[in-house]
Backbone bond lengths (Angstrom), bond angles and torsions (degrees), N, CA, C in turn:
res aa  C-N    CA-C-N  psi(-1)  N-CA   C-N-CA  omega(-1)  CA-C   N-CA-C  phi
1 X - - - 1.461 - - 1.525 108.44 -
2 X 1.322 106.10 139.83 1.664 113.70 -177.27 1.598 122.42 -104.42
3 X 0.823 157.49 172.52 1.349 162.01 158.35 1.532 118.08 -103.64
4 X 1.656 100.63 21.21 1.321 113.29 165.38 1.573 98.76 -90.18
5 X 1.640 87.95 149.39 1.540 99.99 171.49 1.815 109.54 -77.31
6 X 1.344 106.23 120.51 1.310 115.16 -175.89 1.605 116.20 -22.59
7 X 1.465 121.86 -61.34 1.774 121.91 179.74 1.658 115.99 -103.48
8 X 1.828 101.65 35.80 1.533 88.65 -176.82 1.233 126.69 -69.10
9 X 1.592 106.09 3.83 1.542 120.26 -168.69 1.753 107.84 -82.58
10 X 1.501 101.05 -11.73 1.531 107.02 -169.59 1.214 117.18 -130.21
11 X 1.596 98.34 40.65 1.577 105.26 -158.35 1.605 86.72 -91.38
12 X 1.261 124.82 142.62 1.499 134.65 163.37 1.300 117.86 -29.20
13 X 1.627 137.10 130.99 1.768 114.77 150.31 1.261 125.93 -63.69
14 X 1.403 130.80 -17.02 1.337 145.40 140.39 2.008 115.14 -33.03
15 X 1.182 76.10 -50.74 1.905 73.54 -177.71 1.603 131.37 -104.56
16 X 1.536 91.72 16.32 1.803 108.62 -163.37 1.461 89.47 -69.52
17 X 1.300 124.77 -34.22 1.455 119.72 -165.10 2.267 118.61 -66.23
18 X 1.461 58.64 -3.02 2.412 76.92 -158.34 1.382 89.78 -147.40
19 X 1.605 114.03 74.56 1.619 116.44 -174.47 1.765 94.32 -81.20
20 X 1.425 105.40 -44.32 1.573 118.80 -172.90 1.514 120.96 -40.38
21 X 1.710 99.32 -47.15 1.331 115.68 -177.93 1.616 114.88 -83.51
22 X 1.170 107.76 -18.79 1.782 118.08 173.29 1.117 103.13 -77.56
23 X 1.379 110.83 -45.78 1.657 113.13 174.33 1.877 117.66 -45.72
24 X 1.644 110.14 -59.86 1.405 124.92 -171.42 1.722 106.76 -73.52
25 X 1.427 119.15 -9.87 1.289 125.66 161.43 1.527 138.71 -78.55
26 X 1.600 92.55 -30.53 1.624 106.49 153.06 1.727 120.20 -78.76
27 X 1.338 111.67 -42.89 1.238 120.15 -171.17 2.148 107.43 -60.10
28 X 1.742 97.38 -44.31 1.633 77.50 177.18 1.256 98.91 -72.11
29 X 1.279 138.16 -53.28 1.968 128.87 -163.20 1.341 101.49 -31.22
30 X 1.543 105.99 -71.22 1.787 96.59 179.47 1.369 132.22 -49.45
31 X 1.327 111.62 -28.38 1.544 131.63 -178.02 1.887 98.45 -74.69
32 X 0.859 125.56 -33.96 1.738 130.99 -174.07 1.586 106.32 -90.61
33 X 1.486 106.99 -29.58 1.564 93.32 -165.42 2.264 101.62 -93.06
34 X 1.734 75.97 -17.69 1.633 76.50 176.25 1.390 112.70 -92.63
35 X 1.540 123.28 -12.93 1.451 101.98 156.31 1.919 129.54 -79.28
36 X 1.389 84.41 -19.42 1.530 90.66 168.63 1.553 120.16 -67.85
37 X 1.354 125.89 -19.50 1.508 133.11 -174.90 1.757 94.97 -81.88
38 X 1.521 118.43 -27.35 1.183 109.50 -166.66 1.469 94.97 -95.20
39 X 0.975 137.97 -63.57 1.427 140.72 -174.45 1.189 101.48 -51.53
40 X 1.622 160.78 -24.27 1.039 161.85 -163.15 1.754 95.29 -75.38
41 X 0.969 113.98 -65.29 1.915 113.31 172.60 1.843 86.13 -43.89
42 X 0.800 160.19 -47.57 1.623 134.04 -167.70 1.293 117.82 -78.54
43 X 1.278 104.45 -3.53 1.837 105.47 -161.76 1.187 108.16 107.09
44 X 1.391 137.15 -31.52 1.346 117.28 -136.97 1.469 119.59 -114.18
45 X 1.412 137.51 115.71 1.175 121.64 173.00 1.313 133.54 -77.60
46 X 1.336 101.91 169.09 2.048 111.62 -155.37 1.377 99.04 -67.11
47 X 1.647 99.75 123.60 1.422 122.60 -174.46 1.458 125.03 108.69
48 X 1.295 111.76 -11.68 1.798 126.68 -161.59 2.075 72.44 -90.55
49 X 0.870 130.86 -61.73 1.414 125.00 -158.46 2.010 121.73 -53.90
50 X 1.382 93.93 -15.18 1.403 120.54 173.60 1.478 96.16 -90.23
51 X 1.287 146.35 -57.81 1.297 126.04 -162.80 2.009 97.81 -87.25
52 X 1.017 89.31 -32.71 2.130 74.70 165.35 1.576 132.19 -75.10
53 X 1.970 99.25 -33.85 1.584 84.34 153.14 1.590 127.40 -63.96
54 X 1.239 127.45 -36.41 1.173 124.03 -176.27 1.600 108.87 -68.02
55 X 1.415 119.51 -48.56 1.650 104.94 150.40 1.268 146.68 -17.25
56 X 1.715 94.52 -60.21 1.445 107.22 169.83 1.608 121.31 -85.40
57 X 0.954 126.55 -5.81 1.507 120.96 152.24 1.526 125.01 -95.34
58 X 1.450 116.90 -5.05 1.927 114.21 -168.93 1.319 90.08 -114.36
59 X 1.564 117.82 -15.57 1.784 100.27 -160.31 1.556 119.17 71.84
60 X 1.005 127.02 -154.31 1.526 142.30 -163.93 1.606 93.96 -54.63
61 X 1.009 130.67 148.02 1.377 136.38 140.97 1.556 147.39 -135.18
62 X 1.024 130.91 165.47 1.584 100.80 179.68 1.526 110.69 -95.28
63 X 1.191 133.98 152.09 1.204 143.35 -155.08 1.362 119.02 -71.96
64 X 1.499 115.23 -16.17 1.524 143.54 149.11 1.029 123.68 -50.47
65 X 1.486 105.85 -57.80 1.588 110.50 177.17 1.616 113.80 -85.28
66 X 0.910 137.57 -27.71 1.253 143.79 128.25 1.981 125.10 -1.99
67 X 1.324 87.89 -64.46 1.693 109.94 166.86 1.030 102.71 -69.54
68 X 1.663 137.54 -55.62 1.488 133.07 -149.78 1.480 103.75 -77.47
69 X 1.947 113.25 -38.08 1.063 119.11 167.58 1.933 131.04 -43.57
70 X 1.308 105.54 -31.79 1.346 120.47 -140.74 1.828 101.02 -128.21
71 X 1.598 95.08 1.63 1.595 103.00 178.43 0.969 118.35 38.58
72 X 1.454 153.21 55.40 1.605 155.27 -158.58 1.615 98.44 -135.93
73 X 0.845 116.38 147.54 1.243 109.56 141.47 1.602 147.74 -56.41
74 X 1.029 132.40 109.91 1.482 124.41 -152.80 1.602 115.08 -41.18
75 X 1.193 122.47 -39.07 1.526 110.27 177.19 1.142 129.09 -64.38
76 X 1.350 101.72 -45.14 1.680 114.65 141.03 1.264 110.06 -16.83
77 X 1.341 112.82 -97.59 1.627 117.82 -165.61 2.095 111.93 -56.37
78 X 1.069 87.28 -25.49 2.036 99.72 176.07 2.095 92.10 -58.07
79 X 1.331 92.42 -65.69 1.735 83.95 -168.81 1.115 112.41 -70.65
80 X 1.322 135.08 -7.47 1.862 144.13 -177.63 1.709 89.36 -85.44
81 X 0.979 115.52 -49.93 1.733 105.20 170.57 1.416 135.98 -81.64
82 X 1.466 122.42 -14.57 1.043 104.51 150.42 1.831 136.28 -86.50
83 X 1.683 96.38 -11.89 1.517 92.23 157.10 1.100 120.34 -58.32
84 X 1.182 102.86 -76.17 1.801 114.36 169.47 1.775 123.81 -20.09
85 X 1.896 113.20 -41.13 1.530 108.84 172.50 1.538 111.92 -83.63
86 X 1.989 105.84 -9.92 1.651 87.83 177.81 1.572 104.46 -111.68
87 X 1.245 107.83 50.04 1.448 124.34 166.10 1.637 109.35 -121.14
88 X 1.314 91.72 -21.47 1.581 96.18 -179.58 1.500 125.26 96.86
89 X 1.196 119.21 13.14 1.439 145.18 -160.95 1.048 113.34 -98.18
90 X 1.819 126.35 -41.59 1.190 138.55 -179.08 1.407 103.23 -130.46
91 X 1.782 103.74 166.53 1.397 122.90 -171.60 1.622 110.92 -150.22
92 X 1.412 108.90 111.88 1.706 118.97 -166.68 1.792 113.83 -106.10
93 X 1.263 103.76 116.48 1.346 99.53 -175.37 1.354 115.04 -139.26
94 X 1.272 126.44 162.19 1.883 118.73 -177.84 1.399 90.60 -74.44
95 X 1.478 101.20 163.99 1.410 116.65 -163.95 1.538 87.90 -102.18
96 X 1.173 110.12 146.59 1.980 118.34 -172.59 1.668 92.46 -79.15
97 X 1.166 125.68 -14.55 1.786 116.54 -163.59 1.951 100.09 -102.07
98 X 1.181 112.53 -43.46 1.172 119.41 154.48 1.993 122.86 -130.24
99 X 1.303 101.70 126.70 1.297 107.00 -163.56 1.739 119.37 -72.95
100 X 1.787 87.74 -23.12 1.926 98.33 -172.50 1.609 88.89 -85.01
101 X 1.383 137.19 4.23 1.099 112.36 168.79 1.825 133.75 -119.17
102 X 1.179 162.74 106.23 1.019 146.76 -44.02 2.128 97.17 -168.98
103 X 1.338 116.43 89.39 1.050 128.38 -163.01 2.136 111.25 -66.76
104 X 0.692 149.34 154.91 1.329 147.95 -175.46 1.665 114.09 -140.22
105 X 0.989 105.92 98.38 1.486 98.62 -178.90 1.706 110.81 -125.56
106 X 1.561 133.30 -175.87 1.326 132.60 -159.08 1.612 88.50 -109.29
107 X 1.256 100.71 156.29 1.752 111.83 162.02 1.352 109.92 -112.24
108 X 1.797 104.37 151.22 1.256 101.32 -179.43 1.243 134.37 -45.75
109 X 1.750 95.97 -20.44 1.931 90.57 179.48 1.302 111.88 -65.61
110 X 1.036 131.99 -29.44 1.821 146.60 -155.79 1.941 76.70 -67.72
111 X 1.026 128.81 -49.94 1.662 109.87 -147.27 1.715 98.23 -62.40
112 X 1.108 134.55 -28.73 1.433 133.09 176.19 1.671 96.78 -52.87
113 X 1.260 106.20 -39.47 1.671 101.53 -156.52 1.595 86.23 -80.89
114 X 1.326 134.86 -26.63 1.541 127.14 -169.68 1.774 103.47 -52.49
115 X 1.488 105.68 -45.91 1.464 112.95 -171.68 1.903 102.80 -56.05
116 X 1.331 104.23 -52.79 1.912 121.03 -178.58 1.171 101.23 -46.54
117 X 1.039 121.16 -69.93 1.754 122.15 176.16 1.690 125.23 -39.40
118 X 1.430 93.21 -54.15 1.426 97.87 168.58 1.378 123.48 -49.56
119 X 1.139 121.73 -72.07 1.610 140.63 141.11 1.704 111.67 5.67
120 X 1.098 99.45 -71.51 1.644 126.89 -177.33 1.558 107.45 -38.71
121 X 1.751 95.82 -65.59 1.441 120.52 -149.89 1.980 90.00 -77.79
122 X 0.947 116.44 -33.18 1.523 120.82 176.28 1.210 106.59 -74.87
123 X 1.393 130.26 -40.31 1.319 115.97 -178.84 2.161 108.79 -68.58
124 X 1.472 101.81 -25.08 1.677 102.99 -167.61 1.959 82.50 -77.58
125 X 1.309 114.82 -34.59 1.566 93.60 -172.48 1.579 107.20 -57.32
126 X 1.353 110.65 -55.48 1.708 103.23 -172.70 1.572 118.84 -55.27
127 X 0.949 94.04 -13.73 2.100 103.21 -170.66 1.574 101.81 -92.13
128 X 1.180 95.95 -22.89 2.048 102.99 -178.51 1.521 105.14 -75.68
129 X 1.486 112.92 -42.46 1.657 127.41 -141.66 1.542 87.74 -124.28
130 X 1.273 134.96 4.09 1.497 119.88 175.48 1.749 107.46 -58.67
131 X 1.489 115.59 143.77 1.062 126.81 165.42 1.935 103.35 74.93
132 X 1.139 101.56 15.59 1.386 114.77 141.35 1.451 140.52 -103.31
133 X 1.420 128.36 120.68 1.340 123.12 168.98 1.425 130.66 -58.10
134 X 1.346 117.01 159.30 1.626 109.45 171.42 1.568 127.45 -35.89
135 X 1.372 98.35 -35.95 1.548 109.47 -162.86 1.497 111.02 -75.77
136 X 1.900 85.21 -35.16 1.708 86.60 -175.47 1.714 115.87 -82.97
137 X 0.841 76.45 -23.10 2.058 96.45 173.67 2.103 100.80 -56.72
138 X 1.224 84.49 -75.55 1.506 89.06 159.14 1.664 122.61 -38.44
139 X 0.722 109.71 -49.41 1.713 108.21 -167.35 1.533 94.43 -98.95
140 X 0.975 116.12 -25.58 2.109 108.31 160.49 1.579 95.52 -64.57
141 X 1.001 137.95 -52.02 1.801 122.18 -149.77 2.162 91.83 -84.19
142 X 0.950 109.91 -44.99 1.393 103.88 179.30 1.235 96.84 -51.83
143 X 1.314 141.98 -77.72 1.201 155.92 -153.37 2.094 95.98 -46.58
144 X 1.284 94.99 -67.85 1.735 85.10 -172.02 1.571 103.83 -64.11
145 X 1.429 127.90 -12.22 1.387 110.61 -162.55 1.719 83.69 -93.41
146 X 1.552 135.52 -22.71 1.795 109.52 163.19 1.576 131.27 -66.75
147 X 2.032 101.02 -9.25 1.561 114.23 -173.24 1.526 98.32 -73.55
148 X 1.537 94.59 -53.14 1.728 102.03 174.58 1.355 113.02 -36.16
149 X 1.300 124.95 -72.26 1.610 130.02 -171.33 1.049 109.86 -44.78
150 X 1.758 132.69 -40.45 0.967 136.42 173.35 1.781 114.35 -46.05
151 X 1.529 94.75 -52.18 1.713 88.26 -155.07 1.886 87.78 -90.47
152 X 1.134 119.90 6.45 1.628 97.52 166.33 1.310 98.53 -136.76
153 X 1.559 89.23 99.15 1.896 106.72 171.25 1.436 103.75 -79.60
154 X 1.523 96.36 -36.97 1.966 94.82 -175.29 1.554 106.83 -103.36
155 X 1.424 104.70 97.44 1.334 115.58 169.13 1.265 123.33 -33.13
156 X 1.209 128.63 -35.74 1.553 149.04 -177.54 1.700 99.42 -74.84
157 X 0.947 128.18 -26.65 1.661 120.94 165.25 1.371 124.00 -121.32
158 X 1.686 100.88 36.00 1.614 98.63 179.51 2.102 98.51 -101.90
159 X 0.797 127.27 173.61 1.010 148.85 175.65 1.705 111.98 -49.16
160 X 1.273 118.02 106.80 1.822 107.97 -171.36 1.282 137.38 81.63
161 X 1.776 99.47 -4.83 1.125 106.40 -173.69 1.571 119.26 -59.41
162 X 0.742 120.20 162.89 1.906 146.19 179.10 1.398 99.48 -78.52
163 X 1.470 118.49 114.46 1.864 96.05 164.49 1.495 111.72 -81.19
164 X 1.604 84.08 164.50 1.758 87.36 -167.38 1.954 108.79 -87.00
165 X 1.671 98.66 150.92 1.438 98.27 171.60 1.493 118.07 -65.88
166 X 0.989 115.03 144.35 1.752 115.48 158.56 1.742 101.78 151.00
C-alpha cells in the first residue's frame, strides 16, 4: 500500500496547482454517487436523506428553513419534497401562525425509513473509511472539520446556518 493518492497520475495540468482540492472534488462525486446507489433500494434520491434527517431531528419546519438548512436551491428542495410526500415520507401544510407560509413535517411511515437510513448511512461510512484506523478516522474528521472553517469564513452563508439577531 502507497501513500500515493490513488489517480495522481491523472491529475489535470489545469489542477496541478490545487492537487488537494482536485483531490476533495473527486472524493465527494464518488462519495454522492455511492450513497445514491445505496439509498436508491429505499426510494430515495441523493439529497432527500439530508432533508429527512433534518426532519427527523427538528420536527415540523417551515419550508424556508428547511431550504436554508439544506443549502439547495429552493426548486430543488420544492421537487425533493414533493417526491418525498408522494412516497409518503413527508407531509406539507400552511403553517396556522402564518398561512402564506408552508410547514413540512415527517409521517409516521417515514419512521421505518429513519431505521433504513441509518443502516444505509453506516454502511456508506464503512465503505468510505475502509482500511482506515481509529486514529486515522479521527485525524480525517478533524482535518475536514479545519477545511470546513476554512471555506465558511461567513457563517451567514455556510450551510444551516442560524440567521443572526439584530
Amino acid at each position: 500500500m502507497t501513500d500515493e493518492p490513488a489517480c495522481s497520475e491523472h491529475l489535470p495540468e489545469a489542477a496541478r496547482c490545487g492537487p488537494v482540492s482536485h483531490a476533495l472534488s473527486r472524493v465527494a462525486r464518488l462519495h454522492r454517487i455511492t450513497a445514491g446507489k445505496l439509498l436508491r433500494g429505499l426510494g430515495l434520491y441523493p439529497g432527500q436523506e439530508f432533508l429527512m434527517m433534518h426532519l427527523w431531528d427538528r420536527g415540523p419546519v417551515r419550508q424556508s428553513e428547511l431550504i436554508k438548512a439544506v443549502d439547495l436551491d429552493p426548486s430543488t428542495v420544492t421537487k425533493m419534497l414533493q417526491r418525498l410526500e408522494q412516497a409518503g415520507h413527508v407531509r406539507r401544510s400552511p403553517d396556522p401562525r402564518d398561512r402564506r407560509a408552508v410547514l413540512v413535517e415527517t409521517t409516521d411511515a417515514s419512521c421505518g425509513l429513519l431505521g433504513d437510513v441509518q443502516h444505509k448511512w453506516g454502511d456508506l461510512e464503512d465503505h468510505t473509511l475502509r482500511g482506515l484506523d481509529k486514529e486515522e478516522r479521527t485525524e480525517l474528521l478533524r482535518l475536514l472539520a479545519k477545511v470546513e472553517a476554512n471555506l465558511c469564513t461567513d457563517p451567514a452563508s455556510c450551510p444551516g446556518a442560524e440567521p443572526a439577531d439584530g
